[in-house]
C-alpha positions, 0 to 999 in steps of 0.5 A, spaced: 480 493 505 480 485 506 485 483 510 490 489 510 489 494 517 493 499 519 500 497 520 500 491 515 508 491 512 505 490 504 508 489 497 506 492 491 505 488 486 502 491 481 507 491 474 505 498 471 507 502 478 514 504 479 515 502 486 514 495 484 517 489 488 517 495 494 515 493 501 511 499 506 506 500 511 499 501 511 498 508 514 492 510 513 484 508 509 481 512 504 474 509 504 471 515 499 476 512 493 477 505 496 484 506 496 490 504 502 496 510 502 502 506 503 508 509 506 515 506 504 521 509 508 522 515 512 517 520 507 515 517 500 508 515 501 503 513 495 496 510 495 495 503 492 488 499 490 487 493 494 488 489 488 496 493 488 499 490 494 500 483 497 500 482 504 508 481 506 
């Protein structure tokens, strides 16, 4: 999980993915598949690997 915790506003800079350049929060840690679960707005939310979000 790195630096990024609960709460921490990220980018997705991965390329490939749809919400690219989209800023969200860091709502929750899957620890069985490694992945954070980023929530953009009021409802949308996805899960993104580490290496997919930079900290804003």
């Amino acid at each position: 999980m790195g630096d990024l915790k609960i709460g921490t506003m990220v980018k997705i800079v991965d390329q490939k993915d749809g919400m690219h350049d989209q800023i969200g929060a860091v709502v929750f840690y899957d620890q069985k598949n490694e992945k954070l679960l980023v929530r953009f707005g009021g409802t949308q939310q996805l899960y993104y690997t580490v290496d997919q979000l930079q900290q804003y």
